[in-house]
C-alpha positions in Angstrom: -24.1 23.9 7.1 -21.1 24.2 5.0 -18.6 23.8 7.4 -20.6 20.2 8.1 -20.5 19.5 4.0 -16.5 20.6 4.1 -16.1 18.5 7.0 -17.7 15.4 5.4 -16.0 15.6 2.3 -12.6 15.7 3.9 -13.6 12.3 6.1 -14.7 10.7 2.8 -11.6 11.5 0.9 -9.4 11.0 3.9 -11.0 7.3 4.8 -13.0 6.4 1.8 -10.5 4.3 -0.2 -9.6 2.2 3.0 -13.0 1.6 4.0 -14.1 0.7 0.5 -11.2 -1.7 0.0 -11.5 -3.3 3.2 -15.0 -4.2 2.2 -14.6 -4.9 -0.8 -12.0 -7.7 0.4 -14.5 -8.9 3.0 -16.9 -9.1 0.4 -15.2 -12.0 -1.7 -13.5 -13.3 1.2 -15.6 -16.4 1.7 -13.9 -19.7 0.4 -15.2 -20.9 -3.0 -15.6 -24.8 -3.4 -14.5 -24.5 -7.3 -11.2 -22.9 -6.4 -8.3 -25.7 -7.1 -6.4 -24.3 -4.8 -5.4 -21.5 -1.9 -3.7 -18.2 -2.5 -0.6 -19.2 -1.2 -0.5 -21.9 -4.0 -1.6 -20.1 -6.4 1.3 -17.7 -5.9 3.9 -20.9 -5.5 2.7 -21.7 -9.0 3.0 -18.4 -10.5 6.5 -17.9 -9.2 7.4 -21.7 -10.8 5.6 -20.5 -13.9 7.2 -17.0 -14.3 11.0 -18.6 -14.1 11.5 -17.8 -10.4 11.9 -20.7 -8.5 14.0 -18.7 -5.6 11.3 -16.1 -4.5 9.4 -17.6 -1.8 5.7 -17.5 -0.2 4.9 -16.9 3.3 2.4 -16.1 5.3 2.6 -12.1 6.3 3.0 -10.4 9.8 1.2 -7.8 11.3 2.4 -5.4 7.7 -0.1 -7.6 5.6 -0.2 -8.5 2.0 3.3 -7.2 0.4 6.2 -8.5 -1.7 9.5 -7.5 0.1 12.2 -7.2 -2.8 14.7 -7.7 0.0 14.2 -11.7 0.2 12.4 -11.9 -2.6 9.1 -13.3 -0.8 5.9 -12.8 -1.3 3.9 -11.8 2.0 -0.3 -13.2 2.4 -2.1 -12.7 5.0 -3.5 -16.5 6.8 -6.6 -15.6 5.2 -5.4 -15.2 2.0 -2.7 -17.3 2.3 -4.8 -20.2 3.6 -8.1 -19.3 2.1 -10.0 -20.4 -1.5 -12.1 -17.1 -2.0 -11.4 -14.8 -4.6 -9.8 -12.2 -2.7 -7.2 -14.6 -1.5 -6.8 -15.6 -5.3 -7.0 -11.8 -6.6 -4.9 -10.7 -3.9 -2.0 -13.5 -4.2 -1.6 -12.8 -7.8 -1.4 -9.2 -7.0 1.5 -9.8 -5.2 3.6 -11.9 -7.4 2.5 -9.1 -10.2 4.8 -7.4 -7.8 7.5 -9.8 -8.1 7.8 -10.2 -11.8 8.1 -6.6 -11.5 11.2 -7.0 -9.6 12.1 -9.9 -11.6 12.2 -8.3 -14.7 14.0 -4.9 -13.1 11.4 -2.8 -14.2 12.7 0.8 -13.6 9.4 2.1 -11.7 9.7 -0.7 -9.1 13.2 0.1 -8.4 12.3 3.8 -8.2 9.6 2.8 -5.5 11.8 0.8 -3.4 14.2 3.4 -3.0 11.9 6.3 -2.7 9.9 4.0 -0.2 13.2 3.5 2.1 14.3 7.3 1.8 10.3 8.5 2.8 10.2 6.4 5.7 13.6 7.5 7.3 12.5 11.4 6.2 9.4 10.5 8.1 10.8 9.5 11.2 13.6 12.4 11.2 10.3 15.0 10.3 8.6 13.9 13.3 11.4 13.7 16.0 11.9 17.3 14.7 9.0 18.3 15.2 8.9 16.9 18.8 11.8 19.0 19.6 11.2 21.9 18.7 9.3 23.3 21.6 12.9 22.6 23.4 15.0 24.0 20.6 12.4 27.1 20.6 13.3 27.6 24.8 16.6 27.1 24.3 17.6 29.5 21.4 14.6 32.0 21.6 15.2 32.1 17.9 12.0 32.4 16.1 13.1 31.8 12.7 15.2 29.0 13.4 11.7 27.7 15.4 10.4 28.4 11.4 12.8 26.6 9.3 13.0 23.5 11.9 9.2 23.2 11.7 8.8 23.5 7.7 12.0 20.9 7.6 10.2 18.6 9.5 6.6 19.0 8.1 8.3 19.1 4.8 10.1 15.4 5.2 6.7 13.8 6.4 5.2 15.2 3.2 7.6 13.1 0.9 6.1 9.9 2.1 2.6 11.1 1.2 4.4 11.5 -2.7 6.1 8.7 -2.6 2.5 6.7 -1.9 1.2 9.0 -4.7 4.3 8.1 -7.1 3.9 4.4 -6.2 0.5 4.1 -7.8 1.4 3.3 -11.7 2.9 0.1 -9.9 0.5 -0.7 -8.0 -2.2 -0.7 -11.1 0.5 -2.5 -12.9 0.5 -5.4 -10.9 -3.0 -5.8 -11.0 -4.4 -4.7 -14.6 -0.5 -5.0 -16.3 0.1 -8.5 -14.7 -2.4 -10.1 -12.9 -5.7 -9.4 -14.2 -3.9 -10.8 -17.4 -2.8 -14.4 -15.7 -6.0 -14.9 -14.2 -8.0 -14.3 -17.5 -6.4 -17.4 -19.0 -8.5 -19.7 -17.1 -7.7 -19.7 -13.2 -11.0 -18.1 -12.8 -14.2 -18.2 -14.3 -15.2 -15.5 -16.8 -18.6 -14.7 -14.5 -16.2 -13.8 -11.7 -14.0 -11.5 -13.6 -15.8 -8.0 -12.7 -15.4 -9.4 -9.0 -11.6 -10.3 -9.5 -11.3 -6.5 -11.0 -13.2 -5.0 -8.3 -10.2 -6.4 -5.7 -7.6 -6.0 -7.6 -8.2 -2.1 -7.7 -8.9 -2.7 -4.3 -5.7 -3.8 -3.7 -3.8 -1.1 -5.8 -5.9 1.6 -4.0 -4.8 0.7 -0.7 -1.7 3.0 -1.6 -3.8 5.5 -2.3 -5.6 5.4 1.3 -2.0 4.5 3.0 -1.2 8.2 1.5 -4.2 9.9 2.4 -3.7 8.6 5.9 -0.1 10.1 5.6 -2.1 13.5 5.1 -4.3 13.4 8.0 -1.1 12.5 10.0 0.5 15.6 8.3 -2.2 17.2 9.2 -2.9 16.7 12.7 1.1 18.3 13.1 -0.1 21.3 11.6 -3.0 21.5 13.8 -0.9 20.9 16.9 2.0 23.2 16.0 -0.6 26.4 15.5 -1.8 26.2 19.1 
């Protein structure tokens, strides 16, 4: 009985945040009639308003929601891109919080951009070492270079699961530092406020869940590599 406690606990903390902030999206996802506008215009007008005419709006790929400090764009998904509801709205102006972060070169956006682009080529080396070592452990019958390849590659795929954890200040920045602030001063209505919090930590937690995920990933290695 235990084990089957342990067990649950570990499938809550490992999918929890994901499941709760996917339905808390779908929960405000359906289009409001007093809404003057989409999300997508919402974050043109922000941009305009903030002094950054250049940055651009699109709607996102298969990644999602996301600002790429690359182009300077802000990513929405069609729904949120297209829709009225108060996710779209929440999760737009979660975005551009994001871009007046980059903006104004605030230092902890910078640091998650580069971390972000160093964890996800240390992921991708981690696991392609990992792959090989079976053949590296035939070929040199070495055990404790078998050792040190395995903890050098588990060890690179554990940097992106930090770099999700180090990334969190940001993400609560752009919703509580710079968009729950804009959309107190009238583009929502004060009843819906609660609601607009709920998605914007929603939105900042998905980092949270994207490292947990990284964990379970992390995990399932370890799992494989002891058999």
């Amino acid at each position: 009985m235990p084990y089957v406690l342990i067990l649950l606990l570990l499938l809550g903390l490992f999918f929890g945040p994901g499941l709760w902030a996917r339905y808390t999206f779908k929960r405000y996802s359906k289009p409001r009639k007093d809404m003057p506008g989409t999300g997508g215009e919402l974050a043109r007008h922000l941009l305009d308003r903030f002094g950054m005419p250049n940055y651009q709006v699109e709607v996102a790929d298969a990644e999602g929601d996301h600002f790429d400090p690359a182009s300077n764009t802000v990513r929405l998904s069609q729904d949120n891109y297209a829709g009225t509801s108060l996710t779209a709205v929440a999760v737009a102006a979660h975005e551009v919080g994001h871009a007046i972060q980059h903006h104004r070169g605030e230092h902890k956006l910078k640091l998650r951009t580069r971390l972000a682009k160093t964890a996800n080529s240390a992921q991708k080396i981690g696991a392609a070492v990992i792959l090989i070592a079976p053949l590296v452990a035939l070929l040199s019958r070495a055990p404790s270079v078998i050792v040190l390849q395995i903890i050098f590659g588990l060890g690179t795929m554990l940097l992106a699961t930090l770099v999700h954890l180090i990334t969190l200040p940001v993400e609560f920045d752009a919703s509580f530092g710079k968009a729950l602030p804009i959309l107190r001063e009238g583009y929502v209505r004060p009843k819906d406020l609660p609601k607009i919090k709920r998605i914007l930590r929603a939105a900042a937690l998905t980092y949270v869940a994207a490292s947990l995920s990284s964990l379970l990933s992390l995990g399932r290695w370890i799992a494989i590599l002891r058999r």
